[in-house]
N, C-alpha and C positions, 0 to 999 in steps of 0.2 A: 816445482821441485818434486821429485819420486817422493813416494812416502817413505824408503828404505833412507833417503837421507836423512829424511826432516825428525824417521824415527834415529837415529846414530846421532842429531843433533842433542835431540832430547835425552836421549841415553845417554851422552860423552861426560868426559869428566874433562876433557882435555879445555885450555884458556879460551878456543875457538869455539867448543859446545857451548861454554859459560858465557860470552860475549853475545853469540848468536839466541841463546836463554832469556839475557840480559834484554836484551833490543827488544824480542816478541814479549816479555812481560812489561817493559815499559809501554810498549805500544797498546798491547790489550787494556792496560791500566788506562792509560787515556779513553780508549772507548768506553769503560766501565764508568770512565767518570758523567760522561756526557749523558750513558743511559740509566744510573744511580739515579737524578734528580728526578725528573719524567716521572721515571716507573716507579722509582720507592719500593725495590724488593727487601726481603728477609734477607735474603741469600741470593748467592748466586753461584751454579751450576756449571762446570767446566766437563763437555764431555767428547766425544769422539776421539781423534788421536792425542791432542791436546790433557785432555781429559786422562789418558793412561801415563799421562808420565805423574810422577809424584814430585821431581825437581821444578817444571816450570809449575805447577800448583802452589808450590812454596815462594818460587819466584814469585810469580803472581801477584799471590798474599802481600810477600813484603813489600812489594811497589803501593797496590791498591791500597796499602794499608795506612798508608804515607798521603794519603788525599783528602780532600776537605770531609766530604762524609763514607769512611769507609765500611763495606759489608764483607761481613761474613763469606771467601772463596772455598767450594771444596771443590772437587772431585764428582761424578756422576757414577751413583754404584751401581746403574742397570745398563747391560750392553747394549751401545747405540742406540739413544734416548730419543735422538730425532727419528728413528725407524719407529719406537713404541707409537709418539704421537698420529705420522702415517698409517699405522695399523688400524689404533682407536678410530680416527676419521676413515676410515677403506672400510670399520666396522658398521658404522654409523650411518656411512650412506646406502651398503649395504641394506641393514633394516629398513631403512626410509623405500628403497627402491621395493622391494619387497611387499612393503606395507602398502603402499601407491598401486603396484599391478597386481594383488590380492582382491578377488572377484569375489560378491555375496554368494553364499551359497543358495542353491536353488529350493525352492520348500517343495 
């Protein structure tokens, strides 16, 4: 699906943005549940397109919240949170690469 739609889904007000709302929070609620037990987070982190709408966050919430052990959903408040992680590690291995072909100096 284009992102111009999936964003007009998320944005709609209309019974077909709400229905099609409806489905993707029931559905993510289901994965949340599976990966709830497992991992045992605090929280959990809605970000990229998903993440900018403020309706399906709330969708979300109310489904997730309806489930055996429900956590804490927000929003992600830094842009493109999977790009930060990318960064930090492209930083990281940077230094290492660096630190590895880094030659004693000669006395």
């Amino acid at each position: 699906m284009p992102a111009l739609v999936i964003h007009e889904i998320l944005a709609g007000h209309d019974e077909h943005a709400q229905r099609m709302r409806t489905a993707l929070a029931r559905a993510v609620s289901g994965v949340l549940c599976a990966l709830v037990s497992p991992a045992d987070p605090r929280v959990i982190v809605i970000g990229g397109e998903w993440g900018l709408s403020p309706t399906l966050i709330r969708d979300i919430e109310q489904h997730f919240g309806r489930t055996p052990r429900p956590v804490p959903v927000t929003a992600a408040t830094l842009p493109a949170p999977e790009l930060r992680a990318a960064r930090v590690r492209a930083v990281e291995e940077l230094r290492s690469l660096i630190i590895r072909s880094a030659r004693p100096a000669r006395a």
